[in-house]
Every structure is written in structure tokens, then in C-alpha cells.
C-alpha positions as CSV (number, residue, x, y, z in Angstrom):
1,X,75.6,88.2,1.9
2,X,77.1,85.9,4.4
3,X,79.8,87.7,6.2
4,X,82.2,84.8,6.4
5,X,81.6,83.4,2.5
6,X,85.2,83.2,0.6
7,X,86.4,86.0,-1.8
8,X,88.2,84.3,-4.6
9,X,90.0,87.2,-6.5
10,X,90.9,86.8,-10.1
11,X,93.0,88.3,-12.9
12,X,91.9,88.3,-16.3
13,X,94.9,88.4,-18.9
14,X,93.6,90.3,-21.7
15,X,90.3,92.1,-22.6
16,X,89.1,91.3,-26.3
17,X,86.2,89.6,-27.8
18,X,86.7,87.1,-25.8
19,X,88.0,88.3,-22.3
20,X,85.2,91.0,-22.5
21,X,82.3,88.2,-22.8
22,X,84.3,86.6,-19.5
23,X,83.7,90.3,-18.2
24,X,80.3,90.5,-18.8
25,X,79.3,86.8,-17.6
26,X,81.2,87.4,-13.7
27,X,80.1,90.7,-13.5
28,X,76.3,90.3,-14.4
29,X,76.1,86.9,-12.8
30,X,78.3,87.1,-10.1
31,X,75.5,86.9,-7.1
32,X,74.2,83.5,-9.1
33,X,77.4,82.0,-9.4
34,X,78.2,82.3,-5.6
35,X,74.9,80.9,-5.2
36,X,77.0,77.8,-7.2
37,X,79.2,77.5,-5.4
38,X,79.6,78.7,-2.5
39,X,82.4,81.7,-3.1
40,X,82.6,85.0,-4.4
41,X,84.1,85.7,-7.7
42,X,85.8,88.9,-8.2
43,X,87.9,90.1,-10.5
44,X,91.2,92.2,-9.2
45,X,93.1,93.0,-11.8
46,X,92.8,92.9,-15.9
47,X,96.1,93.0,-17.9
48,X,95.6,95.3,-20.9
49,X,98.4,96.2,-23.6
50,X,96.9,99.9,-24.1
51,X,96.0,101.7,-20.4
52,X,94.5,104.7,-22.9
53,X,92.1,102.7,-24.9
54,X,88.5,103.5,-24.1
55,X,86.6,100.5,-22.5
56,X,83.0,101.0,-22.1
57,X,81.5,99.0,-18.9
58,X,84.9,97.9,-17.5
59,X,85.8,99.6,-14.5
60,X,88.9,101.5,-15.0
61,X,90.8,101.2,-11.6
62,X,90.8,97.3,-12.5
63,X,93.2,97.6,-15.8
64,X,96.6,97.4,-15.5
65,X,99.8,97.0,-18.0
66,X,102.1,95.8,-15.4
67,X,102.3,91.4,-14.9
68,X,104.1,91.9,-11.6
69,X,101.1,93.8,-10.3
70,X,99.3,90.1,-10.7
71,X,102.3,87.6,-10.4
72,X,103.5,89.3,-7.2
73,X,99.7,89.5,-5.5
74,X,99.0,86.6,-3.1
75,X,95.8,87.6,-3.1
76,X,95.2,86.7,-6.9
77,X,94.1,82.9,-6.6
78,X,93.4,82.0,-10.5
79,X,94.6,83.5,-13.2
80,X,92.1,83.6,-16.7
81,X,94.7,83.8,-20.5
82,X,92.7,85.1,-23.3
83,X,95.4,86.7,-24.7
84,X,96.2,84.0,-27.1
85,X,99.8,83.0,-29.2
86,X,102.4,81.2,-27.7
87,X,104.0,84.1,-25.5
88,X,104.2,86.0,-23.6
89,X,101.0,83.8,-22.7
90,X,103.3,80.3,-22.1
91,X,105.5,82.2,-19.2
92,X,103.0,84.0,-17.8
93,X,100.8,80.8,-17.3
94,X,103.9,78.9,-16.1
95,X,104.9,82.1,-13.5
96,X,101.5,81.4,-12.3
97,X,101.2,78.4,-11.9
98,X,104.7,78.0,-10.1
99,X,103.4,81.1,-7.8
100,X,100.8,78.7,-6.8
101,X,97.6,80.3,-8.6
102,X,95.2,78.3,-10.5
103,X,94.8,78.5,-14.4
104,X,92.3,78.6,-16.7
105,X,93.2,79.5,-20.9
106,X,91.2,79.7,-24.1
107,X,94.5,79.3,-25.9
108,X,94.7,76.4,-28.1
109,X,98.0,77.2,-29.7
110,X,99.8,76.9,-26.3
111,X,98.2,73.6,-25.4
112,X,98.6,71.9,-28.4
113,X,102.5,72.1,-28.8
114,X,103.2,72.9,-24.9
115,X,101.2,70.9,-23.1
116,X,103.2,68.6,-21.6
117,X,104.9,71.4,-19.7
118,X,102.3,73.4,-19.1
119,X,100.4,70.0,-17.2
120,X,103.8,69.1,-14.9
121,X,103.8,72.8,-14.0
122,X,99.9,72.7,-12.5
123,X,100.8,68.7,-11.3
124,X,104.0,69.9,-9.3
125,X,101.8,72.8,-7.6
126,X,98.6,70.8,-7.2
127,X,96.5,73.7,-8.9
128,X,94.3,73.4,-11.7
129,X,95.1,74.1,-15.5
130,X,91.6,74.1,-17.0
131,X,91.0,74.9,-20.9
132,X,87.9,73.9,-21.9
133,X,87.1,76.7,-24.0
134,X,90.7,76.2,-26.3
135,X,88.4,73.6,-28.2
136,X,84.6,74.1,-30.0
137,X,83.9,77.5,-28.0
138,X,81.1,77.1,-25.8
139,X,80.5,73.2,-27.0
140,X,81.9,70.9,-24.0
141,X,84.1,68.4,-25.0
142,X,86.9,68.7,-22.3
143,X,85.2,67.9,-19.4
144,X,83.2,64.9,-21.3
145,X,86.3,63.4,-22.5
146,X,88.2,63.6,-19.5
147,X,85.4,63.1,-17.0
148,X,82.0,61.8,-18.5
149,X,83.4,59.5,-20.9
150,X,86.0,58.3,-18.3
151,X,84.4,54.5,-18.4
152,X,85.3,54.2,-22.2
153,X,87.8,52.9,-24.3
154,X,86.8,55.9,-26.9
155,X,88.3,55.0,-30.2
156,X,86.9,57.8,-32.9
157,X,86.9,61.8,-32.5
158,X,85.6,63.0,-35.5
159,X,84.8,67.0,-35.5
160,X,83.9,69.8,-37.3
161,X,85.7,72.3,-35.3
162,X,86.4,75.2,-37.3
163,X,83.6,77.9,-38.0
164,X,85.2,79.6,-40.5
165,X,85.7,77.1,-42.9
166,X,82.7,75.5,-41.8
167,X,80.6,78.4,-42.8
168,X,82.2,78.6,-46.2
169,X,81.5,75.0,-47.2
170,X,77.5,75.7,-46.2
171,X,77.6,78.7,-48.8
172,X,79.3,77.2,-51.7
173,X,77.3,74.0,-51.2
174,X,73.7,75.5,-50.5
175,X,74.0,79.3,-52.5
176,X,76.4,78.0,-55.6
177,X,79.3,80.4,-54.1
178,X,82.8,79.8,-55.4
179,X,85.6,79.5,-52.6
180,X,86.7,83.2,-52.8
181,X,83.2,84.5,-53.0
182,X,82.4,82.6,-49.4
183,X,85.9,83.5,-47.8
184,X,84.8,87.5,-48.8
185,X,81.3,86.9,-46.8
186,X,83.0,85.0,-44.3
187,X,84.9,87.9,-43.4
188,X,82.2,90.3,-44.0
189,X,80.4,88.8,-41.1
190,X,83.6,88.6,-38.9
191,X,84.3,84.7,-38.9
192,X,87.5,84.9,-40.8
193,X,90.2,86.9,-39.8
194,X,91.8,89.4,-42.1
195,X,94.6,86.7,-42.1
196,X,92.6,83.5,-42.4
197,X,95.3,81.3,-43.6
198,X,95.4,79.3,-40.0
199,X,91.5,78.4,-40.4
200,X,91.0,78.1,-44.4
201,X,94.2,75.9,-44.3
202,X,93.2,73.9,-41.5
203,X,95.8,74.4,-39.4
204,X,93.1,75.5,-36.4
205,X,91.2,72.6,-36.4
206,X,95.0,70.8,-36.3
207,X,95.6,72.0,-33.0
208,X,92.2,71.2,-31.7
209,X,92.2,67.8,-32.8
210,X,95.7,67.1,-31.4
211,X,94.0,68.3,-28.0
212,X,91.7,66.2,-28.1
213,X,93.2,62.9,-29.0
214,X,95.7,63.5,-26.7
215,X,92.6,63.5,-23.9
216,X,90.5,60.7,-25.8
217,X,93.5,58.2,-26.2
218,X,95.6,59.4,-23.4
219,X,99.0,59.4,-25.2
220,X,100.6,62.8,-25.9
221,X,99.6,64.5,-29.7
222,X,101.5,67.5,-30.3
223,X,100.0,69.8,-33.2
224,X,102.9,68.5,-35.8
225,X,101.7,65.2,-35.4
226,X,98.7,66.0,-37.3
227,X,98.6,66.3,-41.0
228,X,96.4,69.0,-42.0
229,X,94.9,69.6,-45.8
230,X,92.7,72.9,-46.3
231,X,89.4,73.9,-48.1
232,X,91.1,76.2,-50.5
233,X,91.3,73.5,-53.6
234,X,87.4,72.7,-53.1
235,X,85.6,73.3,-56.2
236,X,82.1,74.3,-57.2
237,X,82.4,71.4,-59.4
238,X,83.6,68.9,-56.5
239,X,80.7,70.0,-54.5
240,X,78.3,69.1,-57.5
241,X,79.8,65.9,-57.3
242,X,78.8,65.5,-53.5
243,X,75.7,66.3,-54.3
244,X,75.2,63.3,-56.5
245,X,76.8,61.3,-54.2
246,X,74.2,62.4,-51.8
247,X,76.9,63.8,-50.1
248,X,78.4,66.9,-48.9
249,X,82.0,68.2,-48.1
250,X,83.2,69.6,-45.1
251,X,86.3,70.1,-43.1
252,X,86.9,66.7,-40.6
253,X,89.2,66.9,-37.5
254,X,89.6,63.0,-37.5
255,X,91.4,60.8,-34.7
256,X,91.5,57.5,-34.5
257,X,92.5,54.7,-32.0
258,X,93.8,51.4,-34.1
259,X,95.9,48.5,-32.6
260,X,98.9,50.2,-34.8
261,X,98.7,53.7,-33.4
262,X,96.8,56.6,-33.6
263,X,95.5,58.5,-36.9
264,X,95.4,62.1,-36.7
265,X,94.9,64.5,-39.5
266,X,92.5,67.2,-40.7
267,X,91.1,67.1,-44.5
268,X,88.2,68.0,-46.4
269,X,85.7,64.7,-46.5
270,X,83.0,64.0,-48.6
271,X,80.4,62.8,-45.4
272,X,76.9,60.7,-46.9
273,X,74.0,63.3,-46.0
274,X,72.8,59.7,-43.1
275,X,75.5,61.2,-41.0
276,X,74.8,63.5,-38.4
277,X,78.1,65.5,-39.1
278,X,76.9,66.6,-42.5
279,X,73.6,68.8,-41.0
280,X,75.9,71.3,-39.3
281,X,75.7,73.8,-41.1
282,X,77.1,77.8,-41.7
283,X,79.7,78.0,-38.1
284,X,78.2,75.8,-36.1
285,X,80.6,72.9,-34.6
286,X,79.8,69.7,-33.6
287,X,82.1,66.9,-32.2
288,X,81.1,62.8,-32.9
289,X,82.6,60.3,-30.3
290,X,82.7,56.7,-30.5
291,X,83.4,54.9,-27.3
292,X,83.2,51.1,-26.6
293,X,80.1,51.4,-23.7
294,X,78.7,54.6,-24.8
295,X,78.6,53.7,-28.4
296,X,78.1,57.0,-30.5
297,X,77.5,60.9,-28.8
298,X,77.5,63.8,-30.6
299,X,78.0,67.2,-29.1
300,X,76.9,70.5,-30.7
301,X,76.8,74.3,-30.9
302,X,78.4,77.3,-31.1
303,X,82.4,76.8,-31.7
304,X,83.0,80.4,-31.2
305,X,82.0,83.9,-30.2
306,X,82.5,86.2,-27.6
307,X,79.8,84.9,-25.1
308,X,79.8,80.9,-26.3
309,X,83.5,80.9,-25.6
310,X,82.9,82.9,-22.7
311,X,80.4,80.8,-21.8
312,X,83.2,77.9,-21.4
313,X,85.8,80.0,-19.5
314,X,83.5,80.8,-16.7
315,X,82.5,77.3,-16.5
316,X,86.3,76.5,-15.6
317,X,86.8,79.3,-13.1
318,X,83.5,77.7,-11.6
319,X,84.7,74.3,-11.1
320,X,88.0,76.1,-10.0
321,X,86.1,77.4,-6.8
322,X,84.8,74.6,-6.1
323,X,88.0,72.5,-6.0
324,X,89.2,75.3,-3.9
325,X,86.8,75.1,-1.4
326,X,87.4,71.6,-0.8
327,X,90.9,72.1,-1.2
328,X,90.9,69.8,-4.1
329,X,92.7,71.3,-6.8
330,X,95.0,69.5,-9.1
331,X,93.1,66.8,-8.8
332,X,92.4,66.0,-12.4
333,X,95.4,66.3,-14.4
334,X,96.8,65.6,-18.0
335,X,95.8,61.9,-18.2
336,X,98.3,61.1,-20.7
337,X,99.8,58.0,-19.5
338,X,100.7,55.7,-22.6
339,X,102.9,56.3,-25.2
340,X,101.1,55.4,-28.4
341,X,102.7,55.5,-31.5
342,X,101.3,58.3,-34.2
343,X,101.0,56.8,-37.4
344,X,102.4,58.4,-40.9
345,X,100.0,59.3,-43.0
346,X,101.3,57.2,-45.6
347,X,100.1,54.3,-43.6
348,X,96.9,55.8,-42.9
349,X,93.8,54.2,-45.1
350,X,91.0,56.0,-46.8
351,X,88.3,55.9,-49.6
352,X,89.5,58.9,-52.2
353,X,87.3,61.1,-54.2
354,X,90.0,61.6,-57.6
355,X,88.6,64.1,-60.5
356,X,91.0,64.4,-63.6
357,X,91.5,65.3,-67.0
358,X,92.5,63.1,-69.3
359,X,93.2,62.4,-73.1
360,X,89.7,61.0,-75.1
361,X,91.4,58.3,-76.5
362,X,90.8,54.1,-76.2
363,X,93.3,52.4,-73.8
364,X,93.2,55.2,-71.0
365,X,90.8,53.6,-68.8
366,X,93.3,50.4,-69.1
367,X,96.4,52.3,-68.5
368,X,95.0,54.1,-65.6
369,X,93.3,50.7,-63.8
370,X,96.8,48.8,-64.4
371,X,98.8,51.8,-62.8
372,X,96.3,51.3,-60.1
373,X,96.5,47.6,-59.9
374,X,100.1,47.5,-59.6
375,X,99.8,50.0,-56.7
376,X,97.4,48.1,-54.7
377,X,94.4,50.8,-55.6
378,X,91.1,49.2,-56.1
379,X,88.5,51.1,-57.4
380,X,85.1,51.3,-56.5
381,X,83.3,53.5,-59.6
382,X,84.3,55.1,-62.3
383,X,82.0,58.3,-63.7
384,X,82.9,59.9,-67.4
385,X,81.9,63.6,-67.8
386,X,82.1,66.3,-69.9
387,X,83.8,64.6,-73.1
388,X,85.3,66.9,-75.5
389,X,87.1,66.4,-79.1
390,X,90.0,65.8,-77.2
391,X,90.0,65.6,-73.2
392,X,87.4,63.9,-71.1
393,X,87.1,64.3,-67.3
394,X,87.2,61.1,-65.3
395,X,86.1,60.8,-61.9
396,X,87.2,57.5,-60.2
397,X,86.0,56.5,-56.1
398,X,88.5,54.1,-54.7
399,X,88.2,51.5,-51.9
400,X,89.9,51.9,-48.7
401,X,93.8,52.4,-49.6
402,X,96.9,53.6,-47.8
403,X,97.6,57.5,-48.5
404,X,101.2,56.2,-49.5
405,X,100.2,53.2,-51.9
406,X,97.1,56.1,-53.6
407,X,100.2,58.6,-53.8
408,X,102.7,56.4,-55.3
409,X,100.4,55.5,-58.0
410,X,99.2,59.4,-58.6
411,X,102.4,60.0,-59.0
412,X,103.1,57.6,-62.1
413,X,100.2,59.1,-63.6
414,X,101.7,62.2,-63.8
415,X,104.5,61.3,-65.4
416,X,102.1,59.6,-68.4
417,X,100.7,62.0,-71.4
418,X,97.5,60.3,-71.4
419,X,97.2,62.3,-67.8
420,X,96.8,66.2,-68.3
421,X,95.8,67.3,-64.7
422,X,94.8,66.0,-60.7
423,X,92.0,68.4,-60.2
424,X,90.5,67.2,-57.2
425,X,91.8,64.8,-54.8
426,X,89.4,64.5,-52.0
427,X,88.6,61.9,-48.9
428,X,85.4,60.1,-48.6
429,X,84.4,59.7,-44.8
């Protein structure tokens, strides 16, 4: 090794699933990557909660329980969060980054409501706040929007971007699962937490896509901006449905661009089998883009994992040394420099999928198109199923309609006796 090459000496904030795969990759690799770039990467410290907890392959005199044994090292140039939550991750990060060490997180949570601070903290120090990895794992989408996609006015981010739920949809759509049945294997196999309420109800993907609209349409989205809808009303019989529609349902991350502000939201969406979001399957991701010179780009892979998201991490710490060697970091910061209004979700439009019960009698279909009507709802098709003595089930596809006019007239339905029951109310991409 060349006596004179840089040492850059890092701490790693927590060892888990993830912050063991970012382990692994520096320790196994760490002659190639200063091949990259130039330095040598070593880590110097790893906070741990638990000093006593066995940890196979990690060198013991590295762990430590005490921050200030990081915070007040000069030495320590960059500082790697896999800890995840909001704190003590958020002050940690922001102690850092005002001690003048560079940052790299997995931690969506923190960047999707704190942001804003996080980004003055790292542009005020001129160091870098990388966190590729907080969004589709080991699938680059960051760096793209921010960097590769720079010459576009991008106007559509479209993603699948949560494997849990993702995985879940595949099985009751290609093995004839029911929803409960799919979470149970899902968590089998270790894709759902034992608490999976943050992925199944979408909330997850939320914070992803308010990420990245923020970087795609460089205006600030914060993660209650974004209305979020789950998979836990999805039906075997509304993915029977999809399938005649030569469709199939999954969960959509969706952001869009218009001249009256941006659309943010995550719902299930019926998606036509043509588009290339409707082949990923089990808990694969994959992220759509439109931009005006680019046109349409898809990106692809593994959302999650111990090495995928890993695999993202180390990437940052490696551009990281290579800013520092050129005494460049901070050079690319948050990018949000217009303040475009976020639009309601009453005033958003979308085609509707709408199942429901209703009396067998003559005049419902005419009740139910003039409660429409008056509403501004215009419907596309109407399918009659399953007809009994005295209930039929009506499924009706709309046009495009704003959520609040489709709402307002759901709503008078429900008040009406020929209506017994809403069972599925469900977007059509």
C-alpha cells in the first residue's frame, strides 16, 4: 500500500441487518474500494445499544455505547445512521454534521419529515448528507434524480416501493391467497415486520415518495403531504376483477408535476398488464420516471435486504471520499428551490374501480347514473354480477374525476336504500 494514501476513518451508528451488510461490504472489499478511489476506508468506531450482545465477525474493540466517543473524535470524518426512527438518530446526525463530519443515512423516516433541517445543517458546514439507500434499497434513484436526470423537467414518479406489500399482492394475484393468508407468509419469510401496519397501510411507501418528489420537482414534500391508502381492503374478488380487466393491482407511490401543483399520494391501482410496472413481481421494486428529454426510464431491483441496501450505503460513503479528496464536499445539496403548491386530494383526478351491492330492482341503474350525473361522475362501463333474489353486485369504471366530486357523490349513495354496501373502491392507473 502507498505509504502516503489518506485514511478516512468512519463510524457506523448501529449494527443490524442493515449496518452489518455495510460491515461486511468495507471490510471484505476495502482493498477494491481504495483502489476507487483513492483512500482508505476504515471503520473506527460502531455505536451499539447492547456492549454484551454476541457479534460474530465484528471485531469487538470497535463497538462502543458511548456517542461522545464518536461526536468528540476529530479523527472520525463521516458518520453512517442505520439506526433508524426519528431520534436519537435526528440529533445525532445534526451533532455531526455541525462537528464538521460528513453524513450518510438509510433512514427515510428522518428525511421525509426533517429534511429541510437536516440539508441547511450539511449546507452551513459544506459536508455531504447522502441517503441514497432511505429509498428502493439497493435500486438508485437518488443519485439519478438529482444528478443523471439533472437536464429534465421530470414530471411523473410512479413506484412500487414497498416489498412487503408488494410481495403480498403477487401471492393473492398469482396463488388465489386471501390478504391475511399473504401477510402470514410475508412474515414467515421476514418481509413484514411483526408490526407491519407502516408497510401494509402504506405509510412506507409515503415517506419514500415524498422523498422523491421533493428531489424530482424540487419543491419541499413533507411525509403529511402525501395521502396514503393501504392494501388491507383488496379483495380476492377485486383481484378477479383485474384479471378481466387484463390488469393487476398493486401498491403505486405516485407523484405528479401539473401547472396547478404537485399530486402526491400512495393507493392501490389497478395497472393494464402493457405497463412495465405490473411485471414486478413478489418484493422486487421498481421506480418509472417521465422526464421531458429523457422521455420514460425505469429502474429496478431489489428494494430491500441487508446487502441490496448495503449495497447503496457504501456507494454514498464512496462518493463521500471522493469529494473529500478534492475537497469538494457539500457540493450537491437539497435542490429544493421553488415552492410549489401540493394539491388536496380532493382536487386530484383519477379513473375509479367501484364494486357494490345493491337492491335487484328496476330504476337502480337510473338512480345511481343521475346521482352521478349531478356530481360530475361519468362513467365509463358498467358490469352486473352475481344476481340474487334480492341484491345484485354492480361494478361501475368511471372516467377521470376529481377524488372530491367521486366522494361527494358516494356519499349520497349511502344515504339511499337502493345502496347496501361500497365494497371496493379502487384507482385505475
Amino acid at each position: 500500500m502507498n505509504q502516503g494514501i489518506k485514511v478516512v476513518k468512519i463510524a457506523l451508528l448501529g449494527l443490524g441487518t442493515v449496518g452489518s451488510g455495510v460491515y461486511k461490504l468495507i471490510e471484505e472489499k476495502g482493498e477494491e474500494f481504495e483502489k476507487r478511489t483513492g483512500a482508505k476506508i476504515q471503520i473506527e468506531k460502531i455505536l451499539v445499544h447492547n456492549l454484551k450482545k454476541e457479534r460474530p465477525g465484528v471485531k469487538k474493540c470497535l463497538l462502543t455505547d458511548q456517542w461522545k466517543e464518536i461526536i468528540e473524535n476529530d479523527e472520525i470524518e463521516l458518520v453512517i445512521e442505520v439506526m433508524g426512527g426519528i431520534e436519537p438518530a435526528k440529533a445525532m446526525i445534526l451533532e455531526a454534521l455541525n462537528a464538521g463530519k460528513n453524513v450518510v443515512t438509510a433512514n427515510k423516516d428522518l428525511v421525509a419529515e426533517h429534511g429541510k433541517e437536516l440539508f441547511e445543517a450539511a449546507e452551513r458546514n459544506q459536508k455531504d448528507f447522502l441517503f441514497e439507500a432511505a429509498v428502493a434499497g439497493g435500486i438508485p434513484i437518488i443519485r439519478p434524480l438529482k444528478q443523471c436526470l439533472a437536464g429534465n423537467e421530470i414530471s411523473d414518479v410512479i413506484g412500487i416501493v414497498n416489498g412487503t406489500t408488494n410481495y403480498i399482492l403477487t401471492k393473492m394475484c398469482e396463488e388465489g391467497m386471501d390478504f391475511q393468508e399473504a401477510l402470514a407468509k410475508a412474515t414467515e419469510l421476514g418481509y413484514a415486520e411483526a408490526d407491519p401496519t407502516a408497510d401494509i397501510e402504506g405509510y412506507d411507501a409515503g415517506r419514500k415518495v415524498a422523498i422523491m418528489a421533493s428531489i424530482a420537482f424540487h419543491s419541499r414534500v413533507v411525509f403529511s403531504d402525501v395521502y396514503t391508502e393501504g392494501i388491507t381492503k383488496i379483495t380476492a374478488k377485486d383481484i378477479a376483477y383485474a384479471k378481466e380487466f387484463d390488469s393487476v393491482i398493486k401498491l403505486l407511490g405516485a407523484a405528479h408535476n401539473t401547472e396547478k401543483g404537485i399530486e402526491v399520494a400512495v393507493y392501490p391501482m389497478m395497472i393494464s398488464n402493457q405497463h412495465p410496472l405490473a411485471s414486478v413481481r413478489d418484493s422486487f421494486n421498481a421506480v418509472f420516471v417521465h422526464g421531458d428529454a429523457v422521455d420514460d426510464a425505469m429502474f429496478y431491483g431489489r428494494g430491500a435486504g441487508e446487502l441490496p441496501t448495503a449495497s447503496a450505503i457504501v456507494g454514498d460513503v464512496l462518493d463521500v471520499v471522493r469529494n473529500m479528496e478534492y475537497g469538494c464536499t457539500g457540493r450537491i445539496g437539497c435542490g429544493c428551490y421553488r415552492e410549489t403548491q401540493v394539491k388536496s386530494i380532493a382536487d386530484v383526478k383519477n379513473k375509479f374501480f367501484l364494486r357494490m351491492q345493491v337492491t335487484n330492482q328496476s330504476g337502480v341503474l337510473a338512480s345511481i347514473a343521475n346521482v352521478f350525473g349531478k356530481h360530475k361522475v361519468s362513467i365509463e362501463r358498467i358490469i352486473q354480477k352475481d344476481v340474487e333474489k334480492e341484491k345484485a353486485e354492480l361494478v361501475i369504471v368511471t372516467e377521470y374525476v376529481k377524488e372530491g366530486y367521486l366522494q361527494e357523490a358516494l356519499d349520497e349513495l349511502m344515504q339511499m336504500p337502493i345502496l347496501e354496501e361500497i365494497s371496493s373502491k379502487i384507482r385505475v392507473y
